[in-house]
PDB file as gemmi writes it, atoms N, CA and C in Angstrom:
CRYST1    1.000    1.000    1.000  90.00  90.00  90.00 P 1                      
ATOM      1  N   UNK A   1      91.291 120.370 149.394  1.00  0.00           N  
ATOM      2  CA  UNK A   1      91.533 120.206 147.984  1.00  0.00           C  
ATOM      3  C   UNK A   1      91.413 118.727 147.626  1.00  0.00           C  
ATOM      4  N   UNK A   2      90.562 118.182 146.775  1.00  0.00           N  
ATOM      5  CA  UNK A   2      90.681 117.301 146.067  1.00  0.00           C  
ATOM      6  C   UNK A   2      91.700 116.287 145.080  1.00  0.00           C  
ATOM      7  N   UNK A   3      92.647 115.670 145.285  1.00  0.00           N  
ATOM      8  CA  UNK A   3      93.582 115.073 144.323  1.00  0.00           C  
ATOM      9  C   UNK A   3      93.263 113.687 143.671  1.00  0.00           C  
ATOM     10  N   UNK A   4      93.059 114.279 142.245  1.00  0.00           N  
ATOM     11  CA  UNK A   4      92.613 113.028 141.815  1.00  0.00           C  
ATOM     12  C   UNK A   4      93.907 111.819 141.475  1.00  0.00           C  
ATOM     13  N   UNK A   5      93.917 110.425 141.739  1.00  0.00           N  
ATOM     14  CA  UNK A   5      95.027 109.662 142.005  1.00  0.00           C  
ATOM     15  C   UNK A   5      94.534 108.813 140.392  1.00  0.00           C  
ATOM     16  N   UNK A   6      95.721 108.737 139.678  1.00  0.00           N  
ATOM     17  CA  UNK A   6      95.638 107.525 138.800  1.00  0.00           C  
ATOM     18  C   UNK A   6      95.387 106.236 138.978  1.00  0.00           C  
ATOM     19  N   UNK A   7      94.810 104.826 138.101  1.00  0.00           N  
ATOM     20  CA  UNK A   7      94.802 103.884 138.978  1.00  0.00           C  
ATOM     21  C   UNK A   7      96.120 102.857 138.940  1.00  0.00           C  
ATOM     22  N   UNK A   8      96.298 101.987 139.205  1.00  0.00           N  
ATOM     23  CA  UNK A   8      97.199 101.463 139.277  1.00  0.00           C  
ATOM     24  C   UNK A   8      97.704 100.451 138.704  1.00  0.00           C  
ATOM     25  N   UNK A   9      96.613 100.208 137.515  1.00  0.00           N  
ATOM     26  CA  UNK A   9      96.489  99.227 136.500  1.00  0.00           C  
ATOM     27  C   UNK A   9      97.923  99.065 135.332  1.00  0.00           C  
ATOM     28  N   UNK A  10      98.301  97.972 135.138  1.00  0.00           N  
ATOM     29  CA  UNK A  10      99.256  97.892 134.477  1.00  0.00           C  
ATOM     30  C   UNK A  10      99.129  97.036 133.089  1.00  0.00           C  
ATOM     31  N   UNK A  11      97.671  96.881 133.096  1.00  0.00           N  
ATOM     32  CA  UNK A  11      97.880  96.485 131.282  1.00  0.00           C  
ATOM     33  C   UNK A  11      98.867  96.963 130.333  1.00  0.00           C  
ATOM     34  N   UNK A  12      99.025  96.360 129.841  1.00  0.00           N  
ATOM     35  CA  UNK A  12      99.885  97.055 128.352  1.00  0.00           C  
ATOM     36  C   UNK A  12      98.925  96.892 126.983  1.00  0.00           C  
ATOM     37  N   UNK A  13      97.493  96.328 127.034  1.00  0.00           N  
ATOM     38  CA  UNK A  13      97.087  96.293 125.930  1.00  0.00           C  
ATOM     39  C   UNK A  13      95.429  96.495 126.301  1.00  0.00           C  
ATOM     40  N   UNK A  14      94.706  97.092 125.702  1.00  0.00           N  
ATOM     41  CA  UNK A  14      93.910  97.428 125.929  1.00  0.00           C  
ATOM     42  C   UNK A  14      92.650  96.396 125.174  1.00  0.00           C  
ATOM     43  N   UNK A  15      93.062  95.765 124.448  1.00  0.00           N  
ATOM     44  CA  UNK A  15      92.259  95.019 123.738  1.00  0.00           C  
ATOM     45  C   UNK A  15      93.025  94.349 122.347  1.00  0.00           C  
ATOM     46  N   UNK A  16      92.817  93.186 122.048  1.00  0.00           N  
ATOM     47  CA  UNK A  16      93.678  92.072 121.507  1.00  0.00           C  
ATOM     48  C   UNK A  16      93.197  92.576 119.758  1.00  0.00           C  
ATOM     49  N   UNK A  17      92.468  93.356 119.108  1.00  0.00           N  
ATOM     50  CA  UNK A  17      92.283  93.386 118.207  1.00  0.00           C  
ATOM     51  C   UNK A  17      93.086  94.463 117.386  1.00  0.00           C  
ATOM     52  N   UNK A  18      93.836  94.083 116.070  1.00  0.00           N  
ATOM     53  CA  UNK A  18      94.566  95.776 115.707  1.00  0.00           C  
ATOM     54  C   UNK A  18      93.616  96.621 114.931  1.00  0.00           C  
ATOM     55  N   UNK A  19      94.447  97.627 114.878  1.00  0.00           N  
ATOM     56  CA  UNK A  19      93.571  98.799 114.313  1.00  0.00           C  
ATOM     57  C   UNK A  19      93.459  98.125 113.048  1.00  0.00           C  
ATOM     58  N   UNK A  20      94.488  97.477 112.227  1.00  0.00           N  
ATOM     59  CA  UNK A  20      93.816  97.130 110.882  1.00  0.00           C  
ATOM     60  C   UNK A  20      92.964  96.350 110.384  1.00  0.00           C  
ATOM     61  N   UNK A  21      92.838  95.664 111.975  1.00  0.00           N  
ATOM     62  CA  UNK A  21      90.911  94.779 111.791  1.00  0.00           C  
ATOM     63  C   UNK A  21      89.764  95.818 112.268  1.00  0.00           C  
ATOM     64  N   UNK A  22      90.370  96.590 113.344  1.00  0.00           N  
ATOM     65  CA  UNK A  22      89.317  98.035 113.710  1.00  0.00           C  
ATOM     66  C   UNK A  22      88.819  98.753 112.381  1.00  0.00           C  
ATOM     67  N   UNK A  23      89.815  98.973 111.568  1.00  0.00           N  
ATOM     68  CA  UNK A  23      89.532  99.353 110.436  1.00  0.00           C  
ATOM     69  C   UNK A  23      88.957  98.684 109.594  1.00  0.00           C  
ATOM     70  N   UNK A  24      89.172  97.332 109.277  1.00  0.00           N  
ATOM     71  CA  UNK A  24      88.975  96.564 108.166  1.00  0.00           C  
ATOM     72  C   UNK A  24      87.087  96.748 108.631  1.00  0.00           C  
ATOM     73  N   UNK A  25      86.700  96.343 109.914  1.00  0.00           N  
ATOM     74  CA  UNK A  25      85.616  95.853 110.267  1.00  0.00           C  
ATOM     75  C   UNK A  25      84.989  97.279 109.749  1.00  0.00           C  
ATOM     76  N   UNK A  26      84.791  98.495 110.658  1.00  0.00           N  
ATOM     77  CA  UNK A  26      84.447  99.754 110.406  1.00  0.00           C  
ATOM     78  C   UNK A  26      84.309 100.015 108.777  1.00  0.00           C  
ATOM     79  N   UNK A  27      85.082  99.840 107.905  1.00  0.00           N  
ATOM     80  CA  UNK A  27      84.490 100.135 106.794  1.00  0.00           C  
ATOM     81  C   UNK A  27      83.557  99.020 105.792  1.00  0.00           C  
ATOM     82  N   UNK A  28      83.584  97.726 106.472  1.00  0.00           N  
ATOM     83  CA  UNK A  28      82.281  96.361 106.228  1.00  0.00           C  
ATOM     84  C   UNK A  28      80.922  96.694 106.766  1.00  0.00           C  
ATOM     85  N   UNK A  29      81.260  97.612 108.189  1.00  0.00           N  
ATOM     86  CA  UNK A  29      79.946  97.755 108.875  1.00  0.00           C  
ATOM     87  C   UNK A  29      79.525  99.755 108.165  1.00  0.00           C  
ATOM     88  N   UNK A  30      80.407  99.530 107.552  1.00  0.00           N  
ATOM     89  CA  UNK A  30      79.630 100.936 106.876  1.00  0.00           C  
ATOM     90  C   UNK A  30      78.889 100.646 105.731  1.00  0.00           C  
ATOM     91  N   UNK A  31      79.486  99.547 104.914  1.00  0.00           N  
ATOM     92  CA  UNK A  31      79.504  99.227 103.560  1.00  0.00           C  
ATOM     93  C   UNK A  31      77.651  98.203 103.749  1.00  0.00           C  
ATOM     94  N   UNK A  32      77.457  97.603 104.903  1.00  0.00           N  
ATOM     95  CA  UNK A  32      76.311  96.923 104.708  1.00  0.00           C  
ATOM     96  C   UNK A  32      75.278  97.750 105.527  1.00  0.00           C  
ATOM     97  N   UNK A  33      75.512  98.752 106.101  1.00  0.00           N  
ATOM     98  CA  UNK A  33      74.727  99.685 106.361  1.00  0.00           C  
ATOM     99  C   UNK A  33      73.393  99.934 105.667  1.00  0.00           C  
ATOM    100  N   UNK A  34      73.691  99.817 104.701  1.00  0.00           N  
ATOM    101  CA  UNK A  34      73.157 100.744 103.717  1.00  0.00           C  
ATOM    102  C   UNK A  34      72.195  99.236 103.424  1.00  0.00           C  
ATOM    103  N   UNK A  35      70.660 100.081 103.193  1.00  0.00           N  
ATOM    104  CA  UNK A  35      69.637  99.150 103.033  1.00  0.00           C  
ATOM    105  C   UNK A  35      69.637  97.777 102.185  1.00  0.00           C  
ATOM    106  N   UNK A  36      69.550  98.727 100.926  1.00  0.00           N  
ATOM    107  CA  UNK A  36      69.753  97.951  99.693  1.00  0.00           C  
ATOM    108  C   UNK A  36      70.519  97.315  99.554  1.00  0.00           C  
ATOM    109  N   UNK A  37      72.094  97.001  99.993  1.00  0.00           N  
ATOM    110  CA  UNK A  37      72.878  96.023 100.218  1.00  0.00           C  
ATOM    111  C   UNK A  37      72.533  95.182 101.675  1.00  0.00           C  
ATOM    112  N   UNK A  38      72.045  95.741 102.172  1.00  0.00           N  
ATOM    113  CA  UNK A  38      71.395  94.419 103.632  1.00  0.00           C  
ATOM    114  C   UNK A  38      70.126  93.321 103.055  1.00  0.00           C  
ATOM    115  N   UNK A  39      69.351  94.033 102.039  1.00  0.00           N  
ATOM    116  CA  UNK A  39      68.431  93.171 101.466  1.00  0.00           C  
ATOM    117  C   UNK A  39      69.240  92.379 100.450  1.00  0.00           C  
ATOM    118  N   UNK A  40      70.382  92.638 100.037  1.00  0.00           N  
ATOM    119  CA  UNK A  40      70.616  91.948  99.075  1.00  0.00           C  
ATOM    120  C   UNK A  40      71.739  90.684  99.642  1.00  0.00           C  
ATOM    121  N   UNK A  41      72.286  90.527 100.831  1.00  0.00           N  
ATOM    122  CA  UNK A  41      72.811  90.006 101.019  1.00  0.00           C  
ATOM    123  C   UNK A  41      71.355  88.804 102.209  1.00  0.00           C  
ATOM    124  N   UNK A  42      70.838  89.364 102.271  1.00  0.00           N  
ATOM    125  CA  UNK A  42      70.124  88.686 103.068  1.00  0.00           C  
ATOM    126  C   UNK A  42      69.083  87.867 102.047  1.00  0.00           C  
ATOM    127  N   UNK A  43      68.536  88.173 100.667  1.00  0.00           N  
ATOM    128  CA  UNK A  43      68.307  87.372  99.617  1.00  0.00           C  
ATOM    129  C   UNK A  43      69.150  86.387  99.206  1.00  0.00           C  
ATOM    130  N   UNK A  44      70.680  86.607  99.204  1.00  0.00           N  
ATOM    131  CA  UNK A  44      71.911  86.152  98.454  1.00  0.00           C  
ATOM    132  C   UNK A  44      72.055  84.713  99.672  1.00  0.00           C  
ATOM    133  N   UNK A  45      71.239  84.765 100.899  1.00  0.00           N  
ATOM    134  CA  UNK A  45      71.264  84.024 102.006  1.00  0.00           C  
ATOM    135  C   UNK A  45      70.925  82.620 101.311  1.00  0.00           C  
ATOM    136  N   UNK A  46      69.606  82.849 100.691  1.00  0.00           N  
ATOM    137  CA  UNK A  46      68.479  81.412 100.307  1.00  0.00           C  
ATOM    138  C   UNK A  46      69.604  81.001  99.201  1.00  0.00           C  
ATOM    139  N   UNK A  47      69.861  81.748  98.136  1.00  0.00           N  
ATOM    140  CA  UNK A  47      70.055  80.733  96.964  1.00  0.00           C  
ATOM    141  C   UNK A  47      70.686  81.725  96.021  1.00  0.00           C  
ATOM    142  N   UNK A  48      71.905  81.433  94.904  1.00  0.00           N  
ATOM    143  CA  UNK A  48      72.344  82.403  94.113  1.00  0.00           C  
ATOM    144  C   UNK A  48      71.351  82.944  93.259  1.00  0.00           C  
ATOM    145  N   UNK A  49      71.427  84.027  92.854  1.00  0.00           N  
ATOM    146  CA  UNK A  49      70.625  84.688  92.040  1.00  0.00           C  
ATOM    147  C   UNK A  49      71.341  85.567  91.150  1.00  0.00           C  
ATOM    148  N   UNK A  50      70.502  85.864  89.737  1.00  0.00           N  
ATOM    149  CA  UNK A  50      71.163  86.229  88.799  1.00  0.00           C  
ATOM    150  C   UNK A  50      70.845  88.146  88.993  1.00  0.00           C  
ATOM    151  N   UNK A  51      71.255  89.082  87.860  1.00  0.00           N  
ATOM    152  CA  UNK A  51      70.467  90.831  88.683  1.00  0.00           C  
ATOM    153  C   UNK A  51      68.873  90.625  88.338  1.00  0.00           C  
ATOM    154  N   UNK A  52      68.537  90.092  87.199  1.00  0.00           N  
ATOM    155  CA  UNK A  52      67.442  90.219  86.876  1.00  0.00           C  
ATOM    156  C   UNK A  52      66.295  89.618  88.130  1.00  0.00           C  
ATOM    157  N   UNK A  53      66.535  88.396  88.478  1.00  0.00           N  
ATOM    158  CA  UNK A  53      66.027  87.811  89.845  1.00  0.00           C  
ATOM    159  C   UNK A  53      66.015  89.056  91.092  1.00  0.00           C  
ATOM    160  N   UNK A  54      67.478  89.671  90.828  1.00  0.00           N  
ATOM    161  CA  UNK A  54      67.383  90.304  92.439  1.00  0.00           C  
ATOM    162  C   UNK A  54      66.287  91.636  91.890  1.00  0.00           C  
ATOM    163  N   UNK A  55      66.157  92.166  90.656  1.00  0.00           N  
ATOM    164  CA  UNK A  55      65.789  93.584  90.263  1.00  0.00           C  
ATOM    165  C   UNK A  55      64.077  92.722  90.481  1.00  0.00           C  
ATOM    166  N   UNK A  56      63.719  91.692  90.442  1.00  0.00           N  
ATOM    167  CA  UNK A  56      62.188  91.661  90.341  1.00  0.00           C  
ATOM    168  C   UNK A  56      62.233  91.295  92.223  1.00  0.00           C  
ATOM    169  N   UNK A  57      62.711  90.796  93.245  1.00  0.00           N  
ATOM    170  CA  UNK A  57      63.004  90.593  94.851  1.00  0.00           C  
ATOM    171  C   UNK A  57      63.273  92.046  95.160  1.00  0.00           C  
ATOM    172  N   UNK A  58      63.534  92.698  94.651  1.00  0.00           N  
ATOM    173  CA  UNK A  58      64.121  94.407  95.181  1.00  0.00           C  
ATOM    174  C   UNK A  58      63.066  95.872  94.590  1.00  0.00           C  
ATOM    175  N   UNK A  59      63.033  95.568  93.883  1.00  0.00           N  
ATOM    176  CA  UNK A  59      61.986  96.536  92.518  1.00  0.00           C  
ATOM    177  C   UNK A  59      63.453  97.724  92.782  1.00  0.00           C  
ATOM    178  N   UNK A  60      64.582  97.397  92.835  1.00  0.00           N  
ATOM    179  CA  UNK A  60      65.745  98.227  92.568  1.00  0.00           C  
ATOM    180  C   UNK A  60      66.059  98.487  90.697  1.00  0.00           C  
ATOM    181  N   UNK A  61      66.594  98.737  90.368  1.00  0.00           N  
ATOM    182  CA  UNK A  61      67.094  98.791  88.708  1.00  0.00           C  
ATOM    183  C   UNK A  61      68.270  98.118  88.805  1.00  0.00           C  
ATOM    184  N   UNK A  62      67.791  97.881  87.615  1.00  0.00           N  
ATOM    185  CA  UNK A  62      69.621  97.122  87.350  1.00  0.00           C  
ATOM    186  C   UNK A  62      70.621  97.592  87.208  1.00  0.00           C  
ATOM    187  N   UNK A  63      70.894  99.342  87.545  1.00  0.00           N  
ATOM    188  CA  UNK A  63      71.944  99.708  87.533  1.00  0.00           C  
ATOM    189  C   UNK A  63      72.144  99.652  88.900  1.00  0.00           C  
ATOM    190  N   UNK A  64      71.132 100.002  89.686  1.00  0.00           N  
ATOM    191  CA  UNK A  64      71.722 100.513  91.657  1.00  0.00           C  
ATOM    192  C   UNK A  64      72.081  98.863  91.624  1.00  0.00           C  
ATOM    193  N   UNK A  65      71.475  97.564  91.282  1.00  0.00           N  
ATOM    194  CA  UNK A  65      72.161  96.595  92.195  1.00  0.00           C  
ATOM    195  C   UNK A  65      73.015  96.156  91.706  1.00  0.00           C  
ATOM    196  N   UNK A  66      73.278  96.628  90.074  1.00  0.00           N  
ATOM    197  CA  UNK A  66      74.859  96.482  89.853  1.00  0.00           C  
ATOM    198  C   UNK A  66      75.639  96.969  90.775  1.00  0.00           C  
ATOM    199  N   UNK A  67      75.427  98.023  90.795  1.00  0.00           N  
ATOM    200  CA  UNK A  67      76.380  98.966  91.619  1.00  0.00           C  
ATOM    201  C   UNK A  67      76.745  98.473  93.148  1.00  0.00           C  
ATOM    202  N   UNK A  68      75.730  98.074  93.711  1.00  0.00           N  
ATOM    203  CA  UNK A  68      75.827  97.182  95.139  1.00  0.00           C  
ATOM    204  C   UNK A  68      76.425  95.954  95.183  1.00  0.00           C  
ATOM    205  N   UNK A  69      76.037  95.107  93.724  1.00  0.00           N  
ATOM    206  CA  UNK A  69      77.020  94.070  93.609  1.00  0.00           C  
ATOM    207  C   UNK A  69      78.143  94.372  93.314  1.00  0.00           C  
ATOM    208  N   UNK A  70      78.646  95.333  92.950  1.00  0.00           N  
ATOM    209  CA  UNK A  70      80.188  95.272  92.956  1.00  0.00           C  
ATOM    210  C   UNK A  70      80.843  95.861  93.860  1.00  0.00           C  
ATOM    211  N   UNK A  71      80.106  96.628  94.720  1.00  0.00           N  
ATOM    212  CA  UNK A  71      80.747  97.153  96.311  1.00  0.00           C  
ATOM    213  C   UNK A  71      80.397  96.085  97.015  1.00  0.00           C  
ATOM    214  N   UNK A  72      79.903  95.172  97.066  1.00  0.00           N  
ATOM    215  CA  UNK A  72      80.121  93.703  97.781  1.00  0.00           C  
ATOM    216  C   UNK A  72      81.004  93.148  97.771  1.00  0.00           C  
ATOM    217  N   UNK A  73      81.097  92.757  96.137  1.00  0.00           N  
ATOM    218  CA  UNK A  73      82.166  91.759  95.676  1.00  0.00           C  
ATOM    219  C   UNK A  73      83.484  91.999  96.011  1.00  0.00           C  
ATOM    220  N   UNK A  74      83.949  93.494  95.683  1.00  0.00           N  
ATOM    221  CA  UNK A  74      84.900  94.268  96.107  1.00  0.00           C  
ATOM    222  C   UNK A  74      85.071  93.816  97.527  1.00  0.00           C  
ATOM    223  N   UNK A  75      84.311  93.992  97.942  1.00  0.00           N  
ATOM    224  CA  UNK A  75      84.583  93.538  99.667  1.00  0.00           C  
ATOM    225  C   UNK A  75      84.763  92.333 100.141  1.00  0.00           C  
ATOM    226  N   UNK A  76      84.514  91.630  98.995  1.00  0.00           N  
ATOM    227  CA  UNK A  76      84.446  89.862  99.849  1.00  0.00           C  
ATOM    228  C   UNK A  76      83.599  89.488 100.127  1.00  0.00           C  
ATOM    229  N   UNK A  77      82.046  90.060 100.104  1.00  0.00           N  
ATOM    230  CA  UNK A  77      80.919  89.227 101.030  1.00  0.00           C  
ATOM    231  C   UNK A  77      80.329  88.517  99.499  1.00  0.00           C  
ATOM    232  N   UNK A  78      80.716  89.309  98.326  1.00  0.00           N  
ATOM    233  CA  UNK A  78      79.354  88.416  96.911  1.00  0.00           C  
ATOM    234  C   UNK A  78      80.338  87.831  96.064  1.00  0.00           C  
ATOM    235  N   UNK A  79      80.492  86.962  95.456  1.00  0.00           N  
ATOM    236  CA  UNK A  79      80.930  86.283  94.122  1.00  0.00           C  
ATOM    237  C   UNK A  79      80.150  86.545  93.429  1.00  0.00           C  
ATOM    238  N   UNK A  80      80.436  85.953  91.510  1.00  0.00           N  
ATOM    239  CA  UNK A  80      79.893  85.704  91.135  1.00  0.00           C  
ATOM    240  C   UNK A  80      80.394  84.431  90.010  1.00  0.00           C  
ATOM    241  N   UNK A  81      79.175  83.644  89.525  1.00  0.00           N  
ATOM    242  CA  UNK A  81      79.537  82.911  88.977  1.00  0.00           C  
ATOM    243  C   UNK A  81      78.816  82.605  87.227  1.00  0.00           C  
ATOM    244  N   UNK A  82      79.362  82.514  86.345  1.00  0.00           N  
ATOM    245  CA  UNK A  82      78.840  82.572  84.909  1.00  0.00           C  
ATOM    246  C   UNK A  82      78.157  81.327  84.773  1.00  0.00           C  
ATOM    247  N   UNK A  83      77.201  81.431  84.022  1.00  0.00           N  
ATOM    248  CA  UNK A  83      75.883  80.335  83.637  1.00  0.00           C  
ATOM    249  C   UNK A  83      75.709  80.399  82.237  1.00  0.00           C  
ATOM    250  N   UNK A  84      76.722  80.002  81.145  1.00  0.00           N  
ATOM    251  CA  UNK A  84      75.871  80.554  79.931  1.00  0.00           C  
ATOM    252  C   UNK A  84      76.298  82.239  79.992  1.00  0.00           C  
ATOM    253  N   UNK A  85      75.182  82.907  79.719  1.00  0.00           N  
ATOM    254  CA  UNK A  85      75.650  84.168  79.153  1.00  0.00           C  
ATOM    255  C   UNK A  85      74.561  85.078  80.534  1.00  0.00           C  
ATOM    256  N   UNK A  86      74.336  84.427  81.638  1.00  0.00           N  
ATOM    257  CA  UNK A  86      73.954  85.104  82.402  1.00  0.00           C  
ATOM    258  C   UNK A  86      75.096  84.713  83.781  1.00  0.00           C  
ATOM    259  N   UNK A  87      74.885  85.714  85.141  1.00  0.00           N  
ATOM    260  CA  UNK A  87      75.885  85.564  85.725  1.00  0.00           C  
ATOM    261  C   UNK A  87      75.413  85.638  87.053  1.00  0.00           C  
ATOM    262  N   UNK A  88      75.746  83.902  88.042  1.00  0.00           N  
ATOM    263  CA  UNK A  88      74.329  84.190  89.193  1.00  0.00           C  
ATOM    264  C   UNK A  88      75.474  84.580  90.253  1.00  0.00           C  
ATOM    265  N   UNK A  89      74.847  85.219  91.264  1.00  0.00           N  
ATOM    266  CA  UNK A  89      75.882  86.199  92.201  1.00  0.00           C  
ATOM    267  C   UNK A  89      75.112  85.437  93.544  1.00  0.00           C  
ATOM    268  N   UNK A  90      76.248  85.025  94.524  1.00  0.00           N  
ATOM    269  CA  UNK A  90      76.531  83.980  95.443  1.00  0.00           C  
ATOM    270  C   UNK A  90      76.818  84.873  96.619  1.00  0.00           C  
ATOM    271  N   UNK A  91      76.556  84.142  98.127  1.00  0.00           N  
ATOM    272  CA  UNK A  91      77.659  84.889  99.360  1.00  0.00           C  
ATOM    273  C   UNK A  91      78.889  84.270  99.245  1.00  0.00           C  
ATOM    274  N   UNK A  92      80.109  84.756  99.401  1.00  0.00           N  
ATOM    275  CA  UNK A  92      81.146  83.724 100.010  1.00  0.00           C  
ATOM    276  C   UNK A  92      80.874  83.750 101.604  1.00  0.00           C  
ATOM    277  N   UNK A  93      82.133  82.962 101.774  1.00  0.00           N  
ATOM    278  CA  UNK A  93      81.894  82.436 103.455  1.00  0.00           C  
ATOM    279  C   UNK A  93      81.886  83.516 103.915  1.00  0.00           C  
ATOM    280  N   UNK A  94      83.043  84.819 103.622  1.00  0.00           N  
ATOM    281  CA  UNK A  94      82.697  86.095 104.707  1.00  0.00           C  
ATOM    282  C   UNK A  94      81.172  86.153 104.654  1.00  0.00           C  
ATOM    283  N   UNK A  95      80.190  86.684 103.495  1.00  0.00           N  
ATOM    284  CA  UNK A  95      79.113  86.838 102.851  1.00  0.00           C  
ATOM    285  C   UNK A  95      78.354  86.297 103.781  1.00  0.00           C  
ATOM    286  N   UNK A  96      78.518  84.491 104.059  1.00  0.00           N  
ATOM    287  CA  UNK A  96      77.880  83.634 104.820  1.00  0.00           C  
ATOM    288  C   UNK A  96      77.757  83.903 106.475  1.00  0.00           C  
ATOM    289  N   UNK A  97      78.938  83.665 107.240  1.00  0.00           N  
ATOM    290  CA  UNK A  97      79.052  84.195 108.383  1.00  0.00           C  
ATOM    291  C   UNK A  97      78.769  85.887 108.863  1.00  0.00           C  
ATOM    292  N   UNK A  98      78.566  86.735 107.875  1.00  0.00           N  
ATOM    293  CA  UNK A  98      78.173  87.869 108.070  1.00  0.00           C  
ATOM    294  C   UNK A  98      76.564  87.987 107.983  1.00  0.00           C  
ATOM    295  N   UNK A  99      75.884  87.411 107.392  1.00  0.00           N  
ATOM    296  CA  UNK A  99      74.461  87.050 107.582  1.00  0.00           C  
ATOM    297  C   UNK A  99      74.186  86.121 108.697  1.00  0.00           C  
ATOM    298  N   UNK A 100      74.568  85.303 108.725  1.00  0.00           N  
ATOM    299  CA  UNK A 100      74.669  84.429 110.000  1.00  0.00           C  
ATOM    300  C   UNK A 100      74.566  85.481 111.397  1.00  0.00           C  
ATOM    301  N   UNK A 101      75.391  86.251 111.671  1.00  0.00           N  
ATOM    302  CA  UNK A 101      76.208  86.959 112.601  1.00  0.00           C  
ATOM    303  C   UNK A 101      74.464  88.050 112.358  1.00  0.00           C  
ATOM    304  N   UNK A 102      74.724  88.821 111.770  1.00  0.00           N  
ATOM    305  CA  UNK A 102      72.929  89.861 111.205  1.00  0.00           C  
ATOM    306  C   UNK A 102      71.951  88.871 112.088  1.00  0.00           C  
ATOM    307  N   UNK A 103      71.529  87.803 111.611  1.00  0.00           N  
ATOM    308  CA  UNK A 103      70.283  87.085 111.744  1.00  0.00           C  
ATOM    309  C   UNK A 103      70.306  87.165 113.385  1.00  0.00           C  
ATOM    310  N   UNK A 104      71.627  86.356 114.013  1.00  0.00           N  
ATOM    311  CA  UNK A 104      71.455  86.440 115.488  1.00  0.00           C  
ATOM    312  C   UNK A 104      71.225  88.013 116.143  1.00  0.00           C  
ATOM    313  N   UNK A 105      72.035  88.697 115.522  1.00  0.00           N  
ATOM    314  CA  UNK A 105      71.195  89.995 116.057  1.00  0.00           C  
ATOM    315  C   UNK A 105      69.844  90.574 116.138  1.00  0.00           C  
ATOM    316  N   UNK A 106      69.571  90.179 115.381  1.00  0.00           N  
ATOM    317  CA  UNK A 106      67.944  90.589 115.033  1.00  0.00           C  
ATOM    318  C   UNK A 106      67.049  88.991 115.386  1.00  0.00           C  
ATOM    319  N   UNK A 107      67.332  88.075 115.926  1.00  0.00           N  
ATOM    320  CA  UNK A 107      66.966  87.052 116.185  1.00  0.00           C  
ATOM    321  C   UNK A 107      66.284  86.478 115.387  1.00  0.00           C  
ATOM    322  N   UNK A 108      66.217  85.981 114.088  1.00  0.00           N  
ATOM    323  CA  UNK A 108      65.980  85.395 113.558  1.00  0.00           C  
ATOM    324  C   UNK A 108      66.342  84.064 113.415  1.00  0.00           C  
TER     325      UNK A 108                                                      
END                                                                             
């Protein structure tokens, strides 16, 4: 008969990160998943841009990248900032280091 023996390891922690960054991260890496917000943050890389700029860089409408800009912003990766009566939309630093972090993956 075979007895399988436990090992004998006595960690108490399996890994230094909590679930509410497991979580936090998991729903960022769901949220940029999605194409049209990977192009738009990876445009938002070079230089702020206003929707009209991103709708002629995307051939998206100006409602879907509304809509992406504000599930960004919501998240922390886009600002935006008023110009007059138009409104140019920025990375913040998450924004920044999360493209940063993309580019080395894909080696750019």
């Amino acid at each position: 008969m075979f007895i399988l023996k436990r090992c004998n390891c006595r960690t108490k922690e399996v890994f230094s990160i909590s679930d509410d960054k497991i979580g936090q991260l998991t729903d960022d890496l769901e949220l940029i998943s999605v194409k049209s917000r990977l192009k738009i943050l990876f445009i938002l890389d070079n230089k702020s841009h206003c929707v009209c700029d991103l709708m002629s860089h995307t051939k998206m409408s100006q409602s879907l990248i509304s809509h992406h800009l504000a599930d960004l912003t919501k998240a922390g990766f886009v600002e935006n900032k008023r110009q007059g009566k138009y409104i140019d939309y920025c990375l913040t630093n998450k924004g920044k280091k999360t493209v940063k972090a993309l580019k080395l993956l894909i080696n750019i």
